[in-house]
C-alpha positions as CSV (number, residue, x, y, z in Angstrom):
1,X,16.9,-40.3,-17.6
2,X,17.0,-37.3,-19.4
3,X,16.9,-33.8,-18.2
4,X,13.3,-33.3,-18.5
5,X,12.0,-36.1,-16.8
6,X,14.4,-36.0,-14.3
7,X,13.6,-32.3,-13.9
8,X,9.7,-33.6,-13.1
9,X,10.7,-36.5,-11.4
10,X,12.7,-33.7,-8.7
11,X,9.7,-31.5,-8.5
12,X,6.9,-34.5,-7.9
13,X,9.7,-35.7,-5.2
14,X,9.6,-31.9,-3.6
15,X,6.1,-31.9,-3.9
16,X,6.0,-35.6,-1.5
17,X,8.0,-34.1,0.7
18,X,6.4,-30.9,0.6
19,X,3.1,-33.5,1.7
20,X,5.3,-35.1,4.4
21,X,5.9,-31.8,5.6
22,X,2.4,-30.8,6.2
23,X,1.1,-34.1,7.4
24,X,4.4,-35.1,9.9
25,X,6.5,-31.8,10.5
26,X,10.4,-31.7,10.4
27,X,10.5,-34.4,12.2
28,X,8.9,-37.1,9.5
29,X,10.7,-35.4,7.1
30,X,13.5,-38.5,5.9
31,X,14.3,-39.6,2.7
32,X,12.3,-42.8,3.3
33,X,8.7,-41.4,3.7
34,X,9.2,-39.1,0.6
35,X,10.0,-41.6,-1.3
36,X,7.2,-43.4,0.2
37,X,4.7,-40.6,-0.4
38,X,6.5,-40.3,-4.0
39,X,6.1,-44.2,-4.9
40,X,9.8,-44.0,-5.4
41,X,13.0,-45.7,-4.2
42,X,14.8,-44.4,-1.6
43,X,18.1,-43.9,-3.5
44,X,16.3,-41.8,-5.9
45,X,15.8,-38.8,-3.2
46,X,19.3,-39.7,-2.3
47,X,20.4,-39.3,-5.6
48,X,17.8,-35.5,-6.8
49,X,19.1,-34.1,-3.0
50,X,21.9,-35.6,-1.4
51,X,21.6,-35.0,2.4
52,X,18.8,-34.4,4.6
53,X,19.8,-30.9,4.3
54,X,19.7,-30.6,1.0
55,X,15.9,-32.0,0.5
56,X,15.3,-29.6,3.0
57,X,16.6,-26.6,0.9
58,X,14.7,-27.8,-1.8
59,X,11.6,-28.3,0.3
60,X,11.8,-24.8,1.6
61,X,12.4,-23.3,-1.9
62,X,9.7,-24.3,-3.7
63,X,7.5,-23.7,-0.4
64,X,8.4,-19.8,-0.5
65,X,7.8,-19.8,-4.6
66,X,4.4,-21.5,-4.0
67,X,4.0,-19.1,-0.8
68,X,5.8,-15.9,0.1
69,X,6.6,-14.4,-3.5
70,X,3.5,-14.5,-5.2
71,X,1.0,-12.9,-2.4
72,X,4.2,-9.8,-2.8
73,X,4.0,-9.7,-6.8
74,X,-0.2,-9.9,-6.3
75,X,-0.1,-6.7,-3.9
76,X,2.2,-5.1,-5.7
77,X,0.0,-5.1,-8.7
78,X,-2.6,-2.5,-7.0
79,X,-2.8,0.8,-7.5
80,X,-4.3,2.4,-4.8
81,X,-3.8,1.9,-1.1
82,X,-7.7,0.9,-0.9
83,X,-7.1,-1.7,-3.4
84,X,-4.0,-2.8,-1.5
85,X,-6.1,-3.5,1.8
86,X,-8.4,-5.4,0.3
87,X,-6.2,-7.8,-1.8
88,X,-4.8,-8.2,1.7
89,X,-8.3,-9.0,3.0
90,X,-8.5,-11.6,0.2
91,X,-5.3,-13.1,0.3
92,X,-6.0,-13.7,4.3
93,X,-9.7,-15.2,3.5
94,X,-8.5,-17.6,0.7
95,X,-5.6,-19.3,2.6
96,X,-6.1,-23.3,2.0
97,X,-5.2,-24.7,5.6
98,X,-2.9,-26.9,3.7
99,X,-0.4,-23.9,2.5
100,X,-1.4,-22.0,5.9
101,X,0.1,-25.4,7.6
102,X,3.2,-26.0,5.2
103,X,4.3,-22.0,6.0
104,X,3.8,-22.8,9.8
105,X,6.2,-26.0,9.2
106,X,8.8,-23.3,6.8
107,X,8.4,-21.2,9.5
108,X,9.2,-23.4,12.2
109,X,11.8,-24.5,10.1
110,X,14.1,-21.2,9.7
111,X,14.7,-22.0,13.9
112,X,15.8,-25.4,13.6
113,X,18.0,-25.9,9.8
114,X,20.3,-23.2,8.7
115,X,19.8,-24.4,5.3
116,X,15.6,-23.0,5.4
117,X,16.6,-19.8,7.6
118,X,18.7,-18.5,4.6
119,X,16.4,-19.2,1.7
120,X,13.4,-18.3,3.4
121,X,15.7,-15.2,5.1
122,X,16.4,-14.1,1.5
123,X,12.9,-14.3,0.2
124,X,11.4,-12.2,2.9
125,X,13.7,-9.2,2.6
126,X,13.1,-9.4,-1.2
127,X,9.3,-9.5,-0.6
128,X,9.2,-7.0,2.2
129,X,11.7,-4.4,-0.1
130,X,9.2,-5.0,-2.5
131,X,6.2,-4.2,-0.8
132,X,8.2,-1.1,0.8
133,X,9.0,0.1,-3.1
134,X,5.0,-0.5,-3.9
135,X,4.4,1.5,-0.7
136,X,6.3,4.1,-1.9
137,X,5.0,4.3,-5.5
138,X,1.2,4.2,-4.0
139,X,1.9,7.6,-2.4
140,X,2.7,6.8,0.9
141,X,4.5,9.9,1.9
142,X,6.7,7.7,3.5
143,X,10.5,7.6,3.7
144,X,12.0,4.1,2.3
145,X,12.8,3.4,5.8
146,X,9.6,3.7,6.7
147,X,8.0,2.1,3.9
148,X,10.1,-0.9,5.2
149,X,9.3,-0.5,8.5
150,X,5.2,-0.5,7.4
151,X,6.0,-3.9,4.9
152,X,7.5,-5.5,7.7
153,X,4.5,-5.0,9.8
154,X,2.1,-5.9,7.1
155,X,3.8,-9.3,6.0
156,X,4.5,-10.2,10.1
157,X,0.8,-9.7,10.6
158,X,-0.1,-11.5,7.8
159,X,1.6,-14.5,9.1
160,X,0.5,-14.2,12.3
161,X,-3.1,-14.2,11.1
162,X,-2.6,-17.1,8.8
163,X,-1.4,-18.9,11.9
164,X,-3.8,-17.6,14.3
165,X,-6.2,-19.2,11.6
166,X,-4.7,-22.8,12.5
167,X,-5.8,-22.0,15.9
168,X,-8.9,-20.3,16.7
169,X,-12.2,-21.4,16.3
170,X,-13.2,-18.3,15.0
171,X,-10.6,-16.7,12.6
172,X,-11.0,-13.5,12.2
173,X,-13.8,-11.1,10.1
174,X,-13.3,-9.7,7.5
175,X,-13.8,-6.3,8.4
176,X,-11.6,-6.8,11.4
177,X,-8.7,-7.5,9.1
178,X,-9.6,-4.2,7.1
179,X,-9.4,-2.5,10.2
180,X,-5.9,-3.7,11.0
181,X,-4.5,-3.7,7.7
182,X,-5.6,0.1,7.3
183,X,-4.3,0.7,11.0
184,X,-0.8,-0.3,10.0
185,X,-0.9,1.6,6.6
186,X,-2.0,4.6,8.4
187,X,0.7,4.8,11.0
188,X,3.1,7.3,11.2
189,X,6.3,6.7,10.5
């Protein structure tokens, strides 16, 4: 096998476990049903991830490079606070329930398997020190602290409406998520 299909034949087998994820929670997750889902032999998981643990890892990798970095790199592209709350708007309004469902499992995850803690750990401080340095640049008037302190808040109430989302029969407006998000940029530090 060389390096480039065994390269793709890694990712489709992250991407069927990233499916067994969704549809069965951690608790599906074996190296069996991916390679189910994958139309693969068992072995071959085995062989791309080792342990249990280590599809895990990968699973929880490419989950936070399909999830968490990009909506961080997309707000950090605006350039006025104004534009900021409304890509937030957007971002929140164009969740798929499948990615909203695979970063409740991730999430869920970080409590249960060191291994997902630490990557998806890592990822969120680089994403919330991010959005602190865009908050910064935007004109905040805020101290980096600060600026952190606001990121944090923005990214921990993204989630939580993404997952209230899951829940409620009535997700949220529009305008009442330009109400929060504006709320939390406004606060003083």
């Amino acid at each position: 096998m060389t390096d480039s299909r065994g390269d793709r034949r890694r990712a489709e087998l992250i991407q069927a476990g990233m499916e067994c994820l969704v549809r069965d929670g951690w608790a599906g997750l074996t190296h069996r049903r991916v390679a189910e889902q994958a139309q693969a032999a068992p072995g071959l998981v085995r062989y791309h991830f080792g342990t249990l643990s280590g599809l895990r890892a990968a699973i929880a990798r490419q989950a936070s490079d399909d999830l968490i970095l990009p909506v961080t790199e997309q707000l950090g592209t605006t350039s006025t606070f104004d534009e900021l709350v409304e890509q937030v708007v957007a971002l929140m309004g164009s969740a798929e329930d499948r990615g909203t469902r695979l970063l409740t499992q991730i999430i869920v995850g970080t409590a249960h398997y060191e291994e997902v803690a630490e990557i998806v750990d890592a990822d969120v401080e680089r994403a919330r020190d991010g959005l602190a340095r865009h908050l910064v640049q935007l004109g905040s008037g805020w101290s980096p602290e600060q600026a952190r302190d606001a990121a944090s808040l923005l990214l921990a109430t993204v989630d939580g409406i993404l997952l209230h989302g899951l829940v409620a029969a009535k997700p949220p407006a529009a305008e009442q998520l330009r109400r929060a998000v504006r709320a939390i940029l406004s606060a003083e530090g």
